[in-house]
N, C-alpha and C positions, 0 to 999 in steps of 0.2 A: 496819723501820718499816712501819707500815698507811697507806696512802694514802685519807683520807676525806673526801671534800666536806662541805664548812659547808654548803651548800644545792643545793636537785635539780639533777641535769645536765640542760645545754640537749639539746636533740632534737639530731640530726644534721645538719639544713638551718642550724640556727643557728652550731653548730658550725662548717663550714665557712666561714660567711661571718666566724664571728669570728675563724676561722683567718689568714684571706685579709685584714682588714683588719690586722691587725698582722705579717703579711710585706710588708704594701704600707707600713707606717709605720715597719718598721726599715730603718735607711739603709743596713743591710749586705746587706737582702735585695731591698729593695724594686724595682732594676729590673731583675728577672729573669721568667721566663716560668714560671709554676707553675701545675697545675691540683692541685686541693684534692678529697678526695672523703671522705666519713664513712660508715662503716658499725658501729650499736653502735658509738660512740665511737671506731673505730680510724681513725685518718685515715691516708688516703695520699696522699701526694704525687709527682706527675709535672711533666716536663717539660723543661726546660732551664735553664743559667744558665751566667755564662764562667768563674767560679774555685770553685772544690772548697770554698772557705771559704765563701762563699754556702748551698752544698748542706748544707754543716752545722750554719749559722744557720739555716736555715731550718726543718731538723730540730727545733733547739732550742728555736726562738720556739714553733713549735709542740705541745709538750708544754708549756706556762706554759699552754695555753688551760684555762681549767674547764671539765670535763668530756673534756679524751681520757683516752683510757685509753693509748694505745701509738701509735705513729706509726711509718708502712711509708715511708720515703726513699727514693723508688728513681727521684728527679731524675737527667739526664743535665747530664754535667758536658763544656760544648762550648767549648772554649778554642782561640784561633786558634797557630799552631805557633808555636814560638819555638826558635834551638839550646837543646841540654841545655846546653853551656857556659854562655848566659847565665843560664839558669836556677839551675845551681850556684852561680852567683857572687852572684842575688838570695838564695837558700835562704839561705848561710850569712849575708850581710851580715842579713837579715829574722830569720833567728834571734840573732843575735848583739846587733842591738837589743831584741827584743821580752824576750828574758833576762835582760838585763845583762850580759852576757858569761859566765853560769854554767855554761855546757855545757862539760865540760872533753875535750879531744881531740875535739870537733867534727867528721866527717867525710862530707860531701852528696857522694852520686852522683846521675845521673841520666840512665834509658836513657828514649828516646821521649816523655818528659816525665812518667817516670816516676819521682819523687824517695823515696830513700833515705836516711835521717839516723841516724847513727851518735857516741856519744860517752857522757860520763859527769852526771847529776844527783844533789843531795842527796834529789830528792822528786818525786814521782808528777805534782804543779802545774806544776813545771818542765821536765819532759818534753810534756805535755801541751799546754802553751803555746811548748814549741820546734814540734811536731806544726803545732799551728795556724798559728803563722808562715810554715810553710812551704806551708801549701794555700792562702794567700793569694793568693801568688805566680802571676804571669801564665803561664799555661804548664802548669801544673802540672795532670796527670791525677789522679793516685794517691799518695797518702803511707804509706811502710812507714817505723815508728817502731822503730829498734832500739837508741832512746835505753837506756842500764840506768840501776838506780837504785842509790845507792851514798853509801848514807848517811856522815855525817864521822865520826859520834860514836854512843856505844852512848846508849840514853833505859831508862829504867827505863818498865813498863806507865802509870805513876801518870802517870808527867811528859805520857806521848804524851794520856792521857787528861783531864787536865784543859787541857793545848792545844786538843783538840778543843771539848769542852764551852765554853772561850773561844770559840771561832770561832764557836760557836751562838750564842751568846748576842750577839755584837757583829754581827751577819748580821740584818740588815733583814728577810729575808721568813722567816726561823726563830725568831726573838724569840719568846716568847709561847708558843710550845710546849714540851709534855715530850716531852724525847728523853733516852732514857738511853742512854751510852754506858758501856761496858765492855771492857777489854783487856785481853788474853790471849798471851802471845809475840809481841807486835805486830800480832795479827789484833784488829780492833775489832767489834763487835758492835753493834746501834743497834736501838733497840727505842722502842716507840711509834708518836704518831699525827698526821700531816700534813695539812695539808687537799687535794694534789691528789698527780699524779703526776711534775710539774715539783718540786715542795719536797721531794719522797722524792729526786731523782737531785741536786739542789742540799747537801741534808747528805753525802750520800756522795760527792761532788765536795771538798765542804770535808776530809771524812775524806781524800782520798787526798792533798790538797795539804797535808799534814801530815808533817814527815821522820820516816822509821824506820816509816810501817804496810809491813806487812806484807800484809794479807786483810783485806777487810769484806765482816760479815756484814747484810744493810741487811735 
């Protein structure tokens, strides 16, 4: 996919300030300590906040802005100590709800508040939103995902691709566009044109949370 703006990009001063109002108005990011900086579009972000999940919202909020092109995170993630034991025992309860109980053989370690999550998923979504459950968590430094993926059932190319193409089409900020998708022994392909660089990484997000891909080519 080509990532192209419907109309000019804001300068860089504008950019940051639009940065900065919408990590101050999402309630996941907003009261943490961020400085904003733009240069040609690339923003970077410093500073601090207390859970790893903030640091990655705030990543995220910030490529929706129109006009970045790419976003440098290199927020410090300042969490007051907590045991690994209590940690381990929020990690799996936090993942166990935010799943549905999907992760099969579930298995959280955790050294210095450094969490480790181990088990089985049908699909790249469910892995990804075990991941995120667990950087929630208070305490929590770093997340190594060694969730695998381990689909139930074989899908023919046709089946995986008109799932996707569904999920375009039912997806609020991808409506309206041509995206052509194409599959190949379960590697997807996506081809076409976006209007920023938030709705390019939003289709290939919906492509991975799809059982049985394999590779996208975005």
């Amino acid at each position: 996919l080509l990532a192209t703006a419907q109309e000019p990009d804001p300068d860089d001063r504008t950019i940051s300030f639009l940065v900065g109002e919408a990590l101050r108005e999402d309630p996941r990011v907003w009261d943490s300590n961020i400085d904003i900086s733009t240069d040609d579009g690339i923003v970077k972000l410093t500073g601090s906040v207390v859970s790893l999940m903030q640091k990655q919202y705030a990543g995220l909020v910030s490529r929706k802005i129109h006009g970045v092109r790419s976003v440098l995170n290199q927020i410090s993630v300042v969490t007051l100590p907590r045991p690994d034991a209590d940690i381990v025992a929020d990690v799996g309860t936090r993942i166990h709800h935010n799943t549905t109980g999907l992760v099969r053989g579930l298995k959280v370690s955790v050294d210095a508040g450094h969490v480790k999550v181990q088990g089985e998923v049908v699909s790249f979504g469910l892995s990804a939103e075990a991941e995120l459950a667990a950087s929630s968590v208070p305490g929590v430094k770093s997340v190594t995902n060694e969730i695998t993926i381990q689909p139930v059932s074989v899908r023919s190319d046709a089946q995986i691709a008109a799932e996707i193409e569904g999920s375009f089409h039912r997806d609020v900020y991808l409506t309206g566009y041509s995206i052509q998708v194409k599959v190949a022994g379960g590697t997807v392909s996506l081809d076409g044109t976006v209007g920023n660089a938030y709705l390019k990484q939003r289709a290939e997000n919906l492509v991975w949370n799809t059982s049985n891909v394999a590779g996208v080519v975005n």
